[in-house]
C-alpha positions in Angstrom: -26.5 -14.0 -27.8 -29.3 -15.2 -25.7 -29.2 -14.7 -21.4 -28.3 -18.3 -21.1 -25.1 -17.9 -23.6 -24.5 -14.8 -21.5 -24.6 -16.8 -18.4 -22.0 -19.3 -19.6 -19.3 -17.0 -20.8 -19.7 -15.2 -17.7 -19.3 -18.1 -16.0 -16.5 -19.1 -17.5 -15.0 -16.1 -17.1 -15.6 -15.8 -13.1 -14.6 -19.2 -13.1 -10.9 -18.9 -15.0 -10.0 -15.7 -13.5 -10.8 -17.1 -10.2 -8.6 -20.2 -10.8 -5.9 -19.3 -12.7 -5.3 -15.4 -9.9 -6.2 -17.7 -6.8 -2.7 -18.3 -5.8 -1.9 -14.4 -5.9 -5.4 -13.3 -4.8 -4.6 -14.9 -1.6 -1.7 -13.1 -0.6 -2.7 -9.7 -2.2 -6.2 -10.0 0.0 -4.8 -10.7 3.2 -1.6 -8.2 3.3 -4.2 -5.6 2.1 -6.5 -6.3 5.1 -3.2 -6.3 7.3 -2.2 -2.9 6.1 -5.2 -1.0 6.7 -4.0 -0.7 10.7 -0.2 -0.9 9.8 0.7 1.6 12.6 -1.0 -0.4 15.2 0.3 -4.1 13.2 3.9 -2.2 13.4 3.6 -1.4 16.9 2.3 -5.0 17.9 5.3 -6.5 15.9 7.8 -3.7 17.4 7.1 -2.7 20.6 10.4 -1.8 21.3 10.4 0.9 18.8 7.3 2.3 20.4 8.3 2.7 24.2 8.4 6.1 24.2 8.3 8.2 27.1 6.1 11.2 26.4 5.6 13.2 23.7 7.8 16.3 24.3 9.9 17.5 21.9 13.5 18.4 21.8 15.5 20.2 19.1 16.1 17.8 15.9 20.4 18.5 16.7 19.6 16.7 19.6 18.1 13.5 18.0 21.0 13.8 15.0 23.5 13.5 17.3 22.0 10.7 19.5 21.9 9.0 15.7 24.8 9.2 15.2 26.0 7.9 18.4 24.6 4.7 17.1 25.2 4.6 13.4 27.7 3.3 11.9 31.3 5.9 11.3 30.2 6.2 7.3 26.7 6.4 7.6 25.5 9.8 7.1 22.3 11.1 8.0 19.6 11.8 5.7 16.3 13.3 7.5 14.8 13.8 11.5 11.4 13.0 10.8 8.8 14.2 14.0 5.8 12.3 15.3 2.6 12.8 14.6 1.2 11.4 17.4 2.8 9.1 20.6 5.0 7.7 18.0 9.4 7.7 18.4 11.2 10.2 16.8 12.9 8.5 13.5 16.0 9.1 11.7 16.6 7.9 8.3 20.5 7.4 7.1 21.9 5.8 4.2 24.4 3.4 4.6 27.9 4.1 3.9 28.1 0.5 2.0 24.9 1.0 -0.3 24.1 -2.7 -1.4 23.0 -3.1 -5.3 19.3 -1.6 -5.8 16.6 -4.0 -6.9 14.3 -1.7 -7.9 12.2 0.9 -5.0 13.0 3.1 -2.3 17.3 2.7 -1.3 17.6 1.2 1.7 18.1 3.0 4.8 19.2 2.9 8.4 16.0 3.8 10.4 17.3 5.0 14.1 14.1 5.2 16.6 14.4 7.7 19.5 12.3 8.5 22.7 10.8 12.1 22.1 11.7 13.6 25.5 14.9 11.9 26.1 16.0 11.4 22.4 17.2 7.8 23.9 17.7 5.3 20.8 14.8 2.4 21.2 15.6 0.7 18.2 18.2 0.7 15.0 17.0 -1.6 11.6 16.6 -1.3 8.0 14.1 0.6 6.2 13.4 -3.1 4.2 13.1 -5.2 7.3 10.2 -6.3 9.4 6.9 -8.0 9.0 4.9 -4.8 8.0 7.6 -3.7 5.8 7.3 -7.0 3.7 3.2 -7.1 4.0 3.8 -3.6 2.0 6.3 -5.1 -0.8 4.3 -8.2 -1.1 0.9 -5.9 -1.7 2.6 -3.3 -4.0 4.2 -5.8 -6.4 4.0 -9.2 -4.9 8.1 -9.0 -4.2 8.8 -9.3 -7.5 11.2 -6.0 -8.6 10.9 -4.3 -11.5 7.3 -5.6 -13.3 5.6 -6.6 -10.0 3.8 -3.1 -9.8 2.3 -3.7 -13.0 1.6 -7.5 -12.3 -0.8 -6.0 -9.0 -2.3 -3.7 -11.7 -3.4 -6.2 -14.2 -4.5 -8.4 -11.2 -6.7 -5.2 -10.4 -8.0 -5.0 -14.0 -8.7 -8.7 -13.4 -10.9 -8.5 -10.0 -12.8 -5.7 -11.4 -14.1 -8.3 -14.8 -14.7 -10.9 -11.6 -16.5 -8.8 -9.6 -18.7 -8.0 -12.3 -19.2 -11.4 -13.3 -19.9 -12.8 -10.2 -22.6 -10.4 -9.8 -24.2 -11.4 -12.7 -24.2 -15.0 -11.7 -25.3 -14.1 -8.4 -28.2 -12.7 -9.4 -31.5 -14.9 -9.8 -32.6 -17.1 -13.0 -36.0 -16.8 -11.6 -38.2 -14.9 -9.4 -37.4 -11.3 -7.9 -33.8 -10.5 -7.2 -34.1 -10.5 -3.4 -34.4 -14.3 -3.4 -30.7 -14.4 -3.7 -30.0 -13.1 -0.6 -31.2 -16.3 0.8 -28.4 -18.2 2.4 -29.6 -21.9 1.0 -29.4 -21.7 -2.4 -27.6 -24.8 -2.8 -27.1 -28.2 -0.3 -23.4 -27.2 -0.4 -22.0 -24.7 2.8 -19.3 -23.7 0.7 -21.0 -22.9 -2.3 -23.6 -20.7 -0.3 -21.1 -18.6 1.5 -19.5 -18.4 -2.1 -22.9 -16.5 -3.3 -23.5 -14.4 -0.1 -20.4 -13.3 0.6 -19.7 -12.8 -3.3 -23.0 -10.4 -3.5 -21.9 -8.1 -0.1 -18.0 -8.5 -1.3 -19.4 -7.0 -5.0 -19.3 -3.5 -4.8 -16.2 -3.0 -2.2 -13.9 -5.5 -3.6 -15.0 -3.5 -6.8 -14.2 -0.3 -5.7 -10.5 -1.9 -4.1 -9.5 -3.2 -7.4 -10.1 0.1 -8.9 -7.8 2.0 -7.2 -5.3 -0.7 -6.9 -5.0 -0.6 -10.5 -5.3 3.5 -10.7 -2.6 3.4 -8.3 0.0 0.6 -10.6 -1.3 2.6 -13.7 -1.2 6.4 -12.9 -0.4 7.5 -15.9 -2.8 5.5 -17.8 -5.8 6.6 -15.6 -5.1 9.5 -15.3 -5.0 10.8 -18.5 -9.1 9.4 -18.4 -9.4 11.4 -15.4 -8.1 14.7 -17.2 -4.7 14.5 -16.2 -5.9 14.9 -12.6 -4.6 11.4 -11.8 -1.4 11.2 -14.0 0.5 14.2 -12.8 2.9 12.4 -10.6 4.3 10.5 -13.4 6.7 12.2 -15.3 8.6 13.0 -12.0 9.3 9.8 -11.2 13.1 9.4 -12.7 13.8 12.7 -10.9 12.2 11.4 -7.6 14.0 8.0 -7.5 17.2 10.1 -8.3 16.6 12.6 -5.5 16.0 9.6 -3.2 19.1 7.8 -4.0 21.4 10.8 -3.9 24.1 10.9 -1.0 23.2 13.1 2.4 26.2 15.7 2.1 28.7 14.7 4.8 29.9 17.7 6.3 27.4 20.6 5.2 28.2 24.4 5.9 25.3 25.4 8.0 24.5 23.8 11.1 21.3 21.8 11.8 20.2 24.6 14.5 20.9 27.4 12.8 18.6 26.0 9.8 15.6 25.3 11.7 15.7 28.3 13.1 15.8 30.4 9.5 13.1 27.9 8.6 11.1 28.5 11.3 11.1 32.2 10.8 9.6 31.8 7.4 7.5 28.6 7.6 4.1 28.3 10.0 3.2 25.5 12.0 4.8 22.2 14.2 8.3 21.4 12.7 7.6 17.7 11.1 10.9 16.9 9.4 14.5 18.1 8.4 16.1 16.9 5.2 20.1 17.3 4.5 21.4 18.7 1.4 22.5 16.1 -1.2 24.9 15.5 -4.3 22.3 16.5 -6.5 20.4 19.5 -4.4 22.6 21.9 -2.3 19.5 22.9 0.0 18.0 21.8 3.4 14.5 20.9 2.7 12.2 21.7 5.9 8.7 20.6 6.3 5.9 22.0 8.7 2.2 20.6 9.5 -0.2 21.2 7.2 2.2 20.4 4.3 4.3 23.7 4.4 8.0 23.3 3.1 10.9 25.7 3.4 14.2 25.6 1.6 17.2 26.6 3.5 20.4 27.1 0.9 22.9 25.2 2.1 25.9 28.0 1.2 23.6 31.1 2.2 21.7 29.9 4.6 19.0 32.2 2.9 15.3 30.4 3.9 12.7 30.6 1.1 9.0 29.4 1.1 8.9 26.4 -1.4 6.1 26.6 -3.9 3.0 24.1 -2.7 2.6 21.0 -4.5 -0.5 19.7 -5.4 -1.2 16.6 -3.3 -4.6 16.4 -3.6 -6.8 15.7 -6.5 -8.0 11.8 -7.7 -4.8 9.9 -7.3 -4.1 11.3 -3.5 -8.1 10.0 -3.3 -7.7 7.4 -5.1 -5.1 6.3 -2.9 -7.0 7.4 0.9 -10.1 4.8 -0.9 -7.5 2.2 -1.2 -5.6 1.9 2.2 -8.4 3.8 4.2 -5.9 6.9 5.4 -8.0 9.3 6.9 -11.8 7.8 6.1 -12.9 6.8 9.1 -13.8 4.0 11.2 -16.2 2.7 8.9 -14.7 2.4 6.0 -11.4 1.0 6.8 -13.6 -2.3 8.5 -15.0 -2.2 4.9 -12.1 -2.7 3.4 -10.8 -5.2 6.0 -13.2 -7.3 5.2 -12.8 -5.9 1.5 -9.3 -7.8 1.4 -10.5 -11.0 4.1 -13.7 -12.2 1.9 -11.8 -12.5 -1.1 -9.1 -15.1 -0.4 -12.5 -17.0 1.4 -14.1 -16.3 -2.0 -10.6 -17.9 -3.8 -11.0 -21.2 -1.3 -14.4 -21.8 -1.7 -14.1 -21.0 -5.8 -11.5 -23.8 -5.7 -14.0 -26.4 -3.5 -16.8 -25.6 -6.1 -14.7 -26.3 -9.1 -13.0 -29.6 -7.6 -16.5 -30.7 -6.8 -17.9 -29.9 -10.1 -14.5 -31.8 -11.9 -16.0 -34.9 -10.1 -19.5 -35.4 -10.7 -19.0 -34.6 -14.2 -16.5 -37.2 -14.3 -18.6 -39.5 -12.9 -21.3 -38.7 -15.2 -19.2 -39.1 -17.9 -18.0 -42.7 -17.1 -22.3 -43.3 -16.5 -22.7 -42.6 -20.7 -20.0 -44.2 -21.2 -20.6 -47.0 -19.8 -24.4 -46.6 -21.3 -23.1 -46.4 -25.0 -20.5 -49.6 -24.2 -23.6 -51.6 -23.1 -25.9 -50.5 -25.8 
């Protein structure tokens, strides 16, 4: 196969996966941009939430029981989660009416408190609000069960197009640098489609990778050595864990555990989990990704074993939504997740255009062999 049969697969190619994904590409582009600041999106949409006071700390019994002032007789409370920064205080409860699951995390009751006052600024549902549903519609376009895998393929998909485009980008003749020229055609649209499609290449290339690393961990990363894949296999265990009742009335109290935690663990206090149905233990976690058991009978603190959190999925996934990379990088992938759904417009205008004149041309020979 000759360059210019290579061109015209590719091109066909570009040109199908462009059409036929536009109307997800769209959305997936533009709640990815959204999410690389979703702290600073979530504090915009919910201010409220945000109004704290300071960021002095009191005991977590104090934010429990300001909780439950305002949850619900048969909720029961499942973790006090610290701020990292300025944030609120939050407290996670499950409902005592749990509706049907649909697939991902159980829905909770998110209580928001003030830090120094442990005043309650705000009480919704873990699935509600705008950034809530910009994460959903990324992750697996709302769709429950197969959506996850849908984003992956889509992933697989963006990779081929990026790939292609840069093929077709590149100059039939002369040196390569003539395509960064802005006029390469008399159409605007078609010339930001080949200038932004070149500077788009390599970042949209690198986004759709780990998008589809992170809807196919397993698959990936068993070609990365197992290095990627790790997670898997727990993942029955970890929904489980997740949807397992908070005990209602456990034998230690919530003071006394921190303290025994404290006296083992080192660092801030970040969280407090309650024993469950299905494990019997306080779970309490310190900066720097320390974790100490507290048995919920004995009330015998142990050092939990560290988990691996690291390797190429936790980078994989810090690429992707630009956690902890800087400045720089997550305007990269702003504009990595913008450009695209520009790229999908102008795609469309080109191929409308192009369905015209050779119907008009078509008609022309036509009407030439009618005449002849």
């Amino acid at each position: 196969m000759n360059k210019l049969a290579w061109r015209r697969t590719w091109f066909q190619v570009h040109k199908w996966i462009g059409l036929i994904l536009a109307i997800l590409i769209i959305p997936l582009s533009i709640s990815g941009a959204a999410l690389v600041w979703h702290d600073q999106l979530d504090g915009i949409v919910n201010p409220a939430r945000y109004a704290v006071t300071g960021d002095a700390l009191l005991a977590p019994a104090a934010y429990a029981a300001a909780a439950r002032a305002a949850l619900g007789p048969d909720d029961r409370i499942a973790q006090v989660t610290m701020p990292d920064d300025e944030g609120p205080v939050t407290v996670a409860a499950t409902p005592g009416a749990t509706p049907p699951s649909r697939g991902g995390p159980p829905v909770r009751t998110m209580v928001y408190l003030d830090p120094p006052t442990a005043h309650v600024l705000q009480v919704a549902p873990s699935n509600a609000g705008l950034v809530r549903f910009l994460h959903v519609l990324h992750g697996s376009l709302q769709v429950p069960g197969v959506g996850r895998q849908i984003v992956g393929w889509i992933g697989v998909a963006m990779m081929i197009s990026s790939f292609t485009g840069l093929w077709l980008w590149w100059p039939t003749v002369g040196r390569w640098v003539r395509g960064l020229r802005y006029r390469r055609h008399r159409n605007t649209d078609t010339n930001l489609h080949y200038l932004i499609g070149f500077w788009i290449a390599l970042p949209l290339f690198v986004l759709s990778l780990t998008g589809a690393w992170i809807s196919f961990p397993a698959f990936f990363g068993a070609l990365a050595g197992g290095g990627g894949g790790a997670a898997a296999p727990r993942g029955p265990d970890r929904a489980a864990m997740m949807r397992a009742k908070p005990l209602e009335t456990p034998a230690q109290p919530l003071d006394l555990v921190v303290a025994r935690a404290s006296a083992v663990g080192r660092g801030e206090l970040r969280s407090v989990a309650w024993p469950t149905t299905l494990s019997a233990d306080w779970t309490v976690g310190f900066a720097g990704g320390a974790t100490v058991k507290v048995a919920d009978d004995s009330g015998i603190a142990v050092a939990a074993p560290s988990r691996q959190r690291g390797g190429v999925a936790m980078l994989m996934r810090h690429i992707h939504d630009g956690e902890g990379m800087g400045i720089v990088w997550q305007v990269i992938i702003f504009l990595g997740g913008m450009l695209p759904a520009g790229l999908a417009v102008t795609g469309i205008i080109m191929w409308w255009r192009a369905r015209g004149w050779k119907a008009e041309l078509a008609a022309k020979q036509d009407a030439r062999r009618t005449a002849g």
